[in-house]
Structure formats: C-alpha cells, structure tokens
N, C-alpha and C positions, 0 to 999 in steps of 0.2 A: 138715444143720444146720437148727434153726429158722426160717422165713424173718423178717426183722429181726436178728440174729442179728450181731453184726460182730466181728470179731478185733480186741481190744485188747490188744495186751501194752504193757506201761511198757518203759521203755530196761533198766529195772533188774529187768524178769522176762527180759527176753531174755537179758540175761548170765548171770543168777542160776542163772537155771532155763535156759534151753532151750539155750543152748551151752555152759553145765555140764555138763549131763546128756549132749549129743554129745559132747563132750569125752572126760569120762570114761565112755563108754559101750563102750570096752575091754575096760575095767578090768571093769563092774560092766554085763555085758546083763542088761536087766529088761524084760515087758513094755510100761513107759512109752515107750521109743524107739520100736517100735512106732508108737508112737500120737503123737508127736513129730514121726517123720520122716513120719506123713501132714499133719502139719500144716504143718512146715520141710522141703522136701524137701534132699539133696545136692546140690550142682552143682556144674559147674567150668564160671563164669560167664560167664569171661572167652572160654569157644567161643564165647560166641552173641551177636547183637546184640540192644541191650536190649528190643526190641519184639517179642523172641520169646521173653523171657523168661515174658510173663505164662503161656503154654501150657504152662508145665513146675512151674507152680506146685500149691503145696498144695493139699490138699480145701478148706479155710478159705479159702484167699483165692484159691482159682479159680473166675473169673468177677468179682471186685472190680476195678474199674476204678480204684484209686487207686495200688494199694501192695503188693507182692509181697514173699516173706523165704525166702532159701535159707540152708542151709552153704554154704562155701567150703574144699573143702580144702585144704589147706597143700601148693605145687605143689614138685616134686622141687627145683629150681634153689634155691628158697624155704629148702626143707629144707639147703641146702649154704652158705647166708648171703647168695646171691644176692638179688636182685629179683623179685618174681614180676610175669610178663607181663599185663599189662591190655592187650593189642592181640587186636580183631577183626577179623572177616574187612574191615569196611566201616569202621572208626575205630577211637577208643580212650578210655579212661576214665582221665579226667584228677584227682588231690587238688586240692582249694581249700585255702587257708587252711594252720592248722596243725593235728595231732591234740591232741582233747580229753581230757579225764579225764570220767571218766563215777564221778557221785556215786549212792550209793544215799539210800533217804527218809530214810535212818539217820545221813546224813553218813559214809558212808564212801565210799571209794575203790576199786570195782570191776572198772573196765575204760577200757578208750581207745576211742574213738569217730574216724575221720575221713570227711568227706566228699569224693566225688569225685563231675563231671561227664561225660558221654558226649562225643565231639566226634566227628563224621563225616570222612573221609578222616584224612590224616596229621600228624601233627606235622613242623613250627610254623603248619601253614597250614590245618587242621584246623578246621573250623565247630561251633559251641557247638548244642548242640540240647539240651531242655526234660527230656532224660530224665537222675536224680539217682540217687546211693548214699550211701546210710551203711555203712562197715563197720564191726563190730565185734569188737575182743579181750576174751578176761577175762583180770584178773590170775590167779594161783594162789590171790590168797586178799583178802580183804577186808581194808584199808589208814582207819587212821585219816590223818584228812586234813592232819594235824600229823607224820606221820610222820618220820621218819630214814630210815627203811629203803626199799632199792632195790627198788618193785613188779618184779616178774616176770613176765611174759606168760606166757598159755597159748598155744602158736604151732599146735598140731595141725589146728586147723578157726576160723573166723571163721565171724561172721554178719551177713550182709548185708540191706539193707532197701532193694529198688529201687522209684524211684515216679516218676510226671512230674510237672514243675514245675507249682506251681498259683498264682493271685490269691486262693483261698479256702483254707479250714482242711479241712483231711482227716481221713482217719480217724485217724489217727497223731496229729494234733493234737487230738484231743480224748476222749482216755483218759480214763476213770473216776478217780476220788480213792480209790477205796476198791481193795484189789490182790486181786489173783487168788487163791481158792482152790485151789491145786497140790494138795491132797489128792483132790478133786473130779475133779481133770483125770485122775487116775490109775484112777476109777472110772468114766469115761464111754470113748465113742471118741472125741466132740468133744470140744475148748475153746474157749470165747470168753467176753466179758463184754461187758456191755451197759451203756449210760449215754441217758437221754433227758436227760443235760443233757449239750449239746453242748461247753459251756464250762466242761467239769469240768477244776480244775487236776491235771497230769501229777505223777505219787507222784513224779521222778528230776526233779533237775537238773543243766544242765549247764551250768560256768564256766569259766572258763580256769586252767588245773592251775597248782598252787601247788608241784609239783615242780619242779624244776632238768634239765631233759629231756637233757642234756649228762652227768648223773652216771645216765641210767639204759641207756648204749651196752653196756655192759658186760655178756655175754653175751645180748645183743638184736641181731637181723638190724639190720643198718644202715638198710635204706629204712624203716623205720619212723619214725627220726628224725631221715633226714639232711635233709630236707624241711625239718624245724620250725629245724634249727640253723643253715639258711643264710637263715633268714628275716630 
C-alpha cells in the first residue's frame, strides 16, 4: 500500500460490502474474497487475548496501531442457539449497553452493531482494561426504518472491529464523506480511501433502534437480545 494510505471503511461499507460478500461467499466464490480476506482476515477471536490480536491482522491494517477488523465465525454452540464463548485464556470480553441498529446513508436499516469491553481475570472480579469491540451483523436485506417487518440476521460470520480505548479521534473516527468505490476495489489488490480532512462527517449513523427488540426473538439466537430486554 501507498505510504499515507489508511483503511476507511463506513459502518455501512463494512456490512454492505465486506461481511456480505463473506457471507455469501458460499454461495457465489469470486475473485474479490480473495482480495477481501487479505484485507478482513477469519478469526475465531475469542482464542486469543486482545493484544495479540493486532499480529494476525490484515495486509491494510497490519502495522496500524489504532484498530484492527476480522470475521468471526459463527461458533458450533452458537449454531445450536446457544451463547457463544467470549472467554480467554487471561479474561473475557464483556457487552456494554444495549445492541444498536446500524442505519445506512439512505436511512435504511442494515445491521445491529454492539459493543463490548475486554476485562482481565474472571467474572464478577474481573479488571476493565482500555482494549474495545464492535461487532457486527447484517440483516438479510435492507429495512426501511418505518418498517413492520421482523429484520433477520445473517448468523453465519459477524465482523468485528477491535481497537484501544483513546482521548483522541482515530482512524475510524474520521472517515471520508464521500464512499468507497467497490468497483475499483475489485480491480486492484489493495483498498483504502483517504481524506486530509480529518473531520470529515461519517456516510452511516447510529441511533437507538426504533424496533421493538422483544418482537424480533423469534427465530433469533437468544443472547443477542436477552441483554437488551433485561435492561
């Protein structure tokens, strides 16, 4: 990659594009994954403590000291309606809060977003330390934000975005306004975009879902929402 060069995707190329395209990369192998999974590698995250994650990262953002992005595959127990294990060898990676609805620039309704933090040793006595996640779902399909209808998760693969906690804006915070050419991405071996305005506003926002999260249990793994409904 060119040096200056930085990996920006929007919240809403990550679902769109990049764990779409893993998603259904089954279904439909195409050169782009390829060139996807040097950029997103696979992991199953939850082996390894988070400070060892950044050595298993992508071509793009190996060597970035801000902010790393794997798959996550969908672990067997997970597949059976279970819980999947967030325990490490050294702690565990704890949800904040409740899960989001992740909007696209369009106003629609693409995917659920939550955050978790890393905590050293065990639960309830477990120490908070500076290293964070995002995970991410997509739905099957893009959701006006008015809808009636029960979104659906894609359950096969999430995508994660691990990074340490900061006082300053990262790279992640200050994505371009203008969105990725994915046609482009399909014709190089790299991707990135660039912005010299540091405080360019983000294409995706995120607000707190205008769903009824109680009417979306229903053929949905439980830990996704039992979190949010005992809040």
């Amino acid at each position: 990659m060119t040096p200056g060069f930085r990996f920006y995707p929007t919240e809403e190329e990550l679902i769109t594009f990049y764990l779409k395209h893993k998603i259904q990369a089954g279904m439909n192998p195409s050169d782009i994954m390829q060139r996807i999974d040097r950029v997103i590698p696979q992991l199953h995250v939850y082996d390894f403590c988070p400070w060892d994650l950044p050595e298993y990262a992508g071509e793009v953002c190996r060597g970035d000291p801000e902010q790393w992005f794997f798959f996550i595959p969908r672990q067997e127990k997970e597949a059976r309606g279970g819980r999947p294990s967030r325990l490490t060898s050294s702690g565990y990676w704890k949800a904040t809060g409740s899960p989001s609805v992740v909007y696209s620039s369009s106003n629609r309704v693409i995917g659920i977003k939550r955050s978790m933090v890393f905590y050293n040793g065990r639960a309830p006595s477990g120490m908070k330390t500076e290293w964070k996640m995002n995970e991410y779902k997509a739905f099957q399909q893009e959701y006006s934000s008015n809808t009636n209808t029960t979104p659906k998760l894609m359950q096969e693969v999430s995508l994660c975005r691990v990074y340490i906690k900061s006082n300053c804006l990262r790279s992640f915070d200050r994505r371009p306004a203008a969105p990725v050419d994915h046609q482009a991405f399909q014709n190089n071996d790299h991707h990135a975009t660039t912005s010299t305005d540091f405080m360019a506003q983000p294409t995706t926002q995120m607000i707190t879902s205008p769903f009824d999260y109680s009417q979306m249990i229903e053929d949905q793994p439980l830990w996704e929402w039992e979190e949010n409904l005992n809040l």
